[in-house]
DRENVEXMAR-625854 format. One record per residue: residue number from 1; chain; x, y, z of N, C-alpha, C in turn. Coordinates in nm, 3 decimals. Atoms other than C-alpha are relative to their C-alpha. Layout:
DRENVEXMAR-625854
+-----+--------+---------+---------+---------+---------+---------+---------+---------+---------+---------+
! num ! cadena !    n.xx !    n.yy !    n.zz !   ca.xx !   ca.yy !   ca.zz !    c.xx !    c.yy !    c.zz !
+-----+--------+---------+---------+---------+---------+---------+---------+---------+---------+---------+
! NUM !      A !       X !       Y !       Z !       X !       Y !       Z !       X !       Y !       Z !
...
+-----+--------+---------+---------+---------+---------+---------+---------+---------+---------+---------+
END
This chain:
DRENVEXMAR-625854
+-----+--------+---------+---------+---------+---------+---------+---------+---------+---------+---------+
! num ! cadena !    n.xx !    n.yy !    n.zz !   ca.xx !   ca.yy !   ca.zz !    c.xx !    c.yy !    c.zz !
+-----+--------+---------+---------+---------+---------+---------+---------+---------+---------+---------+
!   1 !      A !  -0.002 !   0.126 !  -0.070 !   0.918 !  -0.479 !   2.460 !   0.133 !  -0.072 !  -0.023 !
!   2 !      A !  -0.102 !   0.074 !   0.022 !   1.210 !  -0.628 !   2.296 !   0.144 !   0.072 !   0.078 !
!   3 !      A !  -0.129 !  -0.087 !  -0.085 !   1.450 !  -0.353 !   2.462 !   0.009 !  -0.037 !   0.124 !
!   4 !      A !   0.039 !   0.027 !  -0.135 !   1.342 !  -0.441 !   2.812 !   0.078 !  -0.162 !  -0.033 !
!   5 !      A !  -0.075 !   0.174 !   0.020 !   1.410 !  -0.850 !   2.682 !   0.169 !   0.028 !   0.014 !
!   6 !      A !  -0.130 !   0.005 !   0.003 !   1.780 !  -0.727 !   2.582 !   0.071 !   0.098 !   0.121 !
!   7 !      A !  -0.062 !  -0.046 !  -0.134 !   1.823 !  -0.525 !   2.911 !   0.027 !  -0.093 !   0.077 !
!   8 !      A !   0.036 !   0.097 !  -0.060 !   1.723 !  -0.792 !   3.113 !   0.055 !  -0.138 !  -0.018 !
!   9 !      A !  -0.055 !   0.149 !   0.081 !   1.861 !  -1.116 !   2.915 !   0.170 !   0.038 !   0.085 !
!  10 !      A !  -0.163 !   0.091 !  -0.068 !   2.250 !  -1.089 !   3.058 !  -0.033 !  -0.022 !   0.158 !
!  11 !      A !  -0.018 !   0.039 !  -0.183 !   2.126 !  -1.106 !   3.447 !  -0.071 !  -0.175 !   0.014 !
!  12 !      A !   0.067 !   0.100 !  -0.002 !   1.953 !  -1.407 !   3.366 !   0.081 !  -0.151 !   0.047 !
!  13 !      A !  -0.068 !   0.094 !   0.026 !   2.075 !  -1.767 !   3.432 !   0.068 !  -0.064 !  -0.087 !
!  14 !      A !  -0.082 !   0.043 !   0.140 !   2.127 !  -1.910 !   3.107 !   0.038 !   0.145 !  -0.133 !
!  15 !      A !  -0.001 !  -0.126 !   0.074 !   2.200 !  -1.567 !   2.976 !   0.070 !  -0.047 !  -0.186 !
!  16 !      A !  -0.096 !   0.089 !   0.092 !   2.440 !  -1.742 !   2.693 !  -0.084 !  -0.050 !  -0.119 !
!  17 !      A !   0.074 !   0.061 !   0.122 !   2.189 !  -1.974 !   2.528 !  -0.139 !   0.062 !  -0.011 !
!  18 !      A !   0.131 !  -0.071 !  -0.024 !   1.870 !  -1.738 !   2.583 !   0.018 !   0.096 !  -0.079 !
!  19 !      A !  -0.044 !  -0.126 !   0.066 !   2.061 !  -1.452 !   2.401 !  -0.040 !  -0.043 !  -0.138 !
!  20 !      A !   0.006 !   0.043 !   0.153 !   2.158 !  -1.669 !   2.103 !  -0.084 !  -0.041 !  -0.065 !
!  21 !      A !   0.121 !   0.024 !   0.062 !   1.826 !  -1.805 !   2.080 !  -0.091 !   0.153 !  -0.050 !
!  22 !      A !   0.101 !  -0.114 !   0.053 !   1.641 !  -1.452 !   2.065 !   0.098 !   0.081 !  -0.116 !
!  23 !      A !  -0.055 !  -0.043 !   0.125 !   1.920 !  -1.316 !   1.827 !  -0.043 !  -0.058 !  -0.102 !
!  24 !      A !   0.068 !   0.081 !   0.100 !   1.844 !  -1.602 !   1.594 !  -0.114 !   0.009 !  -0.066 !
!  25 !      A !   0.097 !  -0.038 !   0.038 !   1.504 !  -1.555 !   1.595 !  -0.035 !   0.105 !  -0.063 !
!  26 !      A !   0.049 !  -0.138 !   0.068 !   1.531 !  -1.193 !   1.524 !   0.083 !   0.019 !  -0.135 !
!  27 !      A !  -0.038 !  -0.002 !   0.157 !   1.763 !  -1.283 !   1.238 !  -0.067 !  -0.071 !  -0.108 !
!  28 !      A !   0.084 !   0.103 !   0.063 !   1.519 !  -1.565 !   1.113 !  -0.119 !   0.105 !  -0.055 !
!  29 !      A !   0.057 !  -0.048 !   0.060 !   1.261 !  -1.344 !   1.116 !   0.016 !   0.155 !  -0.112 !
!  30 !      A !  -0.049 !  -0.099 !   0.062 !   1.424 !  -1.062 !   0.940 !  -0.005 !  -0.079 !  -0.150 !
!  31 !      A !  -0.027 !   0.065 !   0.107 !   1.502 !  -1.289 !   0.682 !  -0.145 !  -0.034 !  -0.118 !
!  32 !      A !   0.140 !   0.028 !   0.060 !   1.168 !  -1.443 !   0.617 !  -0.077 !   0.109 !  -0.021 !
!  33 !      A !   0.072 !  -0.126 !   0.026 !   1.013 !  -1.076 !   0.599 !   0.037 !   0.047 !  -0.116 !
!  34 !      A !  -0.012 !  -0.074 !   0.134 !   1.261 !  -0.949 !   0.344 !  -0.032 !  -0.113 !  -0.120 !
!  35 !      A !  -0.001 !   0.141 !   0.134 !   1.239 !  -1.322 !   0.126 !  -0.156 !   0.091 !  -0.054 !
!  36 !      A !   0.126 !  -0.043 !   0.000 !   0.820 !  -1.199 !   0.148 !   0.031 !   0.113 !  -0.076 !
!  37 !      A !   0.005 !  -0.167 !   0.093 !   0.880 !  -0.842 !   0.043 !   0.053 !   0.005 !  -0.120 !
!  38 !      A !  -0.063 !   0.040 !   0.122 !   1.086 !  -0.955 !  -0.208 !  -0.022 !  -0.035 !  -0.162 !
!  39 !      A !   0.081 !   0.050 !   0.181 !   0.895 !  -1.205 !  -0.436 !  -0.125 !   0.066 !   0.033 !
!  40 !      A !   0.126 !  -0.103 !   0.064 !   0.600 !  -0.931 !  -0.396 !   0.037 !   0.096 !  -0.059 !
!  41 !      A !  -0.111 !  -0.122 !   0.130 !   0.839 !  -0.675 !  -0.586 !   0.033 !  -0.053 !  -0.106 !
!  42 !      A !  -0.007 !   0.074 !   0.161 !   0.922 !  -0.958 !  -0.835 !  -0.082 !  -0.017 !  -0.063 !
!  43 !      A !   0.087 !  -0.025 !   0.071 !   0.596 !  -1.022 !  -0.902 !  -0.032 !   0.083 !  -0.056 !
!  44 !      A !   0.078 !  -0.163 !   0.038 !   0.463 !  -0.672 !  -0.916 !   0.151 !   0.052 !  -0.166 !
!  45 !      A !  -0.087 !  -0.051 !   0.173 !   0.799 !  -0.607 !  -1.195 !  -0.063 !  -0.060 !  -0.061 !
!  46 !      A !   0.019 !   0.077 !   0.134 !   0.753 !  -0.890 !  -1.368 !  -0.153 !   0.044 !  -0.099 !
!  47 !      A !   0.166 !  -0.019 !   0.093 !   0.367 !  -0.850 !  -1.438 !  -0.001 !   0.127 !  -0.044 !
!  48 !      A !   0.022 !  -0.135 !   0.052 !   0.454 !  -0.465 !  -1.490 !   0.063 !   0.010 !  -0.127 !
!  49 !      A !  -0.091 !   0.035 !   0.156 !   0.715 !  -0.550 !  -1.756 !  -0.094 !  -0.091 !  -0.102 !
!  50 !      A !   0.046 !   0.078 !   0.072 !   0.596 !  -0.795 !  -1.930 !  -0.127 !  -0.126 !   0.035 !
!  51 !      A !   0.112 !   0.079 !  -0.066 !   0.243 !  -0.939 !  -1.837 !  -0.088 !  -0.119 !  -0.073 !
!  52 !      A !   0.039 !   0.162 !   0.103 !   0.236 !  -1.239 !  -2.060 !   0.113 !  -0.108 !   0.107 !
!  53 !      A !  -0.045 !   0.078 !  -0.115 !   0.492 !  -1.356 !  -1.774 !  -0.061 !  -0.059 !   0.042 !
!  54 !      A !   0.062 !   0.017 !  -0.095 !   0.285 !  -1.429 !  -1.565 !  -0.170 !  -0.053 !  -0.045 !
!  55 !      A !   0.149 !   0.044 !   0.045 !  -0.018 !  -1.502 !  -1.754 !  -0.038 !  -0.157 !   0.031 !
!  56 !      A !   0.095 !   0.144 !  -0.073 !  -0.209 !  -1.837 !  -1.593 !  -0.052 !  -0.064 !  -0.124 !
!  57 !      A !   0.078 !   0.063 !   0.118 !  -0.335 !  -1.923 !  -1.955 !   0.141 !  -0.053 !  -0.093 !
!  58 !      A !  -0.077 !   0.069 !   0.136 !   0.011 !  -1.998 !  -2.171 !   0.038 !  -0.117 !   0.070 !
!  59 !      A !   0.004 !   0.092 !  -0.027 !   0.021 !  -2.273 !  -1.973 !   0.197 !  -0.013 !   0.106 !
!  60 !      A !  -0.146 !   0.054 !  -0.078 !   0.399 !  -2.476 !  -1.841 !   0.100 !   0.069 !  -0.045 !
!  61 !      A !  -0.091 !  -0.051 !   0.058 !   0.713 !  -2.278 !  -1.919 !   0.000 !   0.148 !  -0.026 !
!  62 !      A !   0.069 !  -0.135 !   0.067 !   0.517 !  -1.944 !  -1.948 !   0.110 !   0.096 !   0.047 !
!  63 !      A !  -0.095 !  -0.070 !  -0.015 !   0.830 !  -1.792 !  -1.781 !   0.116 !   0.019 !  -0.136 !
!  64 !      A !  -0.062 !   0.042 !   0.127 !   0.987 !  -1.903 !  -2.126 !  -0.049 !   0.153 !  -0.134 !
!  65 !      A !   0.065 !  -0.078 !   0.090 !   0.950 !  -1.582 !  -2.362 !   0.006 !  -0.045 !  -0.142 !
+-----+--------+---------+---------+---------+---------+---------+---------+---------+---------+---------+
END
């Protein structure tokens, strides 16, 4: 679907600001996907390393070893 959008997008009228908007978006969401994938790999280390990290019971600072 999106190939057909970028075939189609330069015959358009506002081809210009229609482009830069769907680029954007597809860099926005790129972004926000890897941020996501990200701190679920930090978590998953951290608690694999050392799972007093992360522990919900030492209370404020528990990132503090």
């Amino acid at each position: 679907m999106d190939l057909i959008a970028v075939i189609l997008m330069p015959g358009t009228p506002q081809a210009k600001s229609r482009g830069s908007a769907f680029a954007l978006g597809w860099v926005l969401g790129l972004v926000i996907v890897n941020v996501i994938v990200a701190s679920l790999g930090l978590g998953a280390l951290l608690s694999g390393l050392n799972p007093s990290l992360t522990d919900p019971h030492r209370g404020h600072g528990a990132w503090i070893p």
